[in-house]
C-alpha positions as CSV (number, residue, x, y, z in Angstrom):
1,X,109.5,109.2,89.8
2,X,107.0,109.7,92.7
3,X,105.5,112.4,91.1
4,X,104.9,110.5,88.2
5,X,103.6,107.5,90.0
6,X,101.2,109.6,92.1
7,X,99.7,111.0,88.9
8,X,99.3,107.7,87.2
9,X,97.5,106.5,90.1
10,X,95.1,109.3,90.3
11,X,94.6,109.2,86.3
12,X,93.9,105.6,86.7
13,X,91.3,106.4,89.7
14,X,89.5,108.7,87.9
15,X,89.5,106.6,84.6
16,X,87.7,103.8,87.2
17,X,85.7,106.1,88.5
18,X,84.5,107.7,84.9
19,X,84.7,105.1,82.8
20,X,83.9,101.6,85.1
21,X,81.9,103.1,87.5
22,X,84.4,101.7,90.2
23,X,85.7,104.1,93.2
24,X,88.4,103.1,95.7
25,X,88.3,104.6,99.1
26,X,91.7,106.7,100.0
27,X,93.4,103.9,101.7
28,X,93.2,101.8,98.5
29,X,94.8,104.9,96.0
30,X,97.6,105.3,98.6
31,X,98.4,101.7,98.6
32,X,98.0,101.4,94.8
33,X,100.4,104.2,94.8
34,X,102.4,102.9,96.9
35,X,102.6,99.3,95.0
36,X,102.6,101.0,91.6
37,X,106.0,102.5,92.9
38,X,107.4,99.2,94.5
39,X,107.2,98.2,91.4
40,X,108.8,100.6,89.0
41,X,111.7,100.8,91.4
42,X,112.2,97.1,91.5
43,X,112.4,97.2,87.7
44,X,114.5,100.5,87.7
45,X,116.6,99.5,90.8
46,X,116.8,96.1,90.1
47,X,120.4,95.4,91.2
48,X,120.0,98.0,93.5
49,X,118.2,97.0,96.4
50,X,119.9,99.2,99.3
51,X,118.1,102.1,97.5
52,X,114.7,100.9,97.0
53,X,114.5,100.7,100.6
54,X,116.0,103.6,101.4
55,X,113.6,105.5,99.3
56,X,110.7,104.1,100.8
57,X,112.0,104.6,104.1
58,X,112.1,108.0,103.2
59,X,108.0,108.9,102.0
């Protein structure tokens, strides 16, 4: 799941910077990617809280 969330936020980067002539310092794509996967765990690991933390405790 983090792999998958790191790619999606580079595809997404590079779609702004292609197609929308938009570009994000690295700050901004870690904390996207860091959001971006605050929020698929809260959907995945909804009931779950304990682990969502743990995880990100863990990167």
């Amino acid at each position: 799941m983090i792999l998958a969330c790191i790619w999606w936020t580079i595809w997404r980067e590079r779609n702004d910077r292609c197609f929308e002539n938009r570009n994000n310092n690295l700050q901004e794509v870690k904390l996207k990617c860091i959001l971006l996967f605050c929020f698929w765990c809260t959907n995945v690991y909804s009931h779950e809280t304990e682990s969502v933390i743990d995880v990100l405790g863990s990167i």
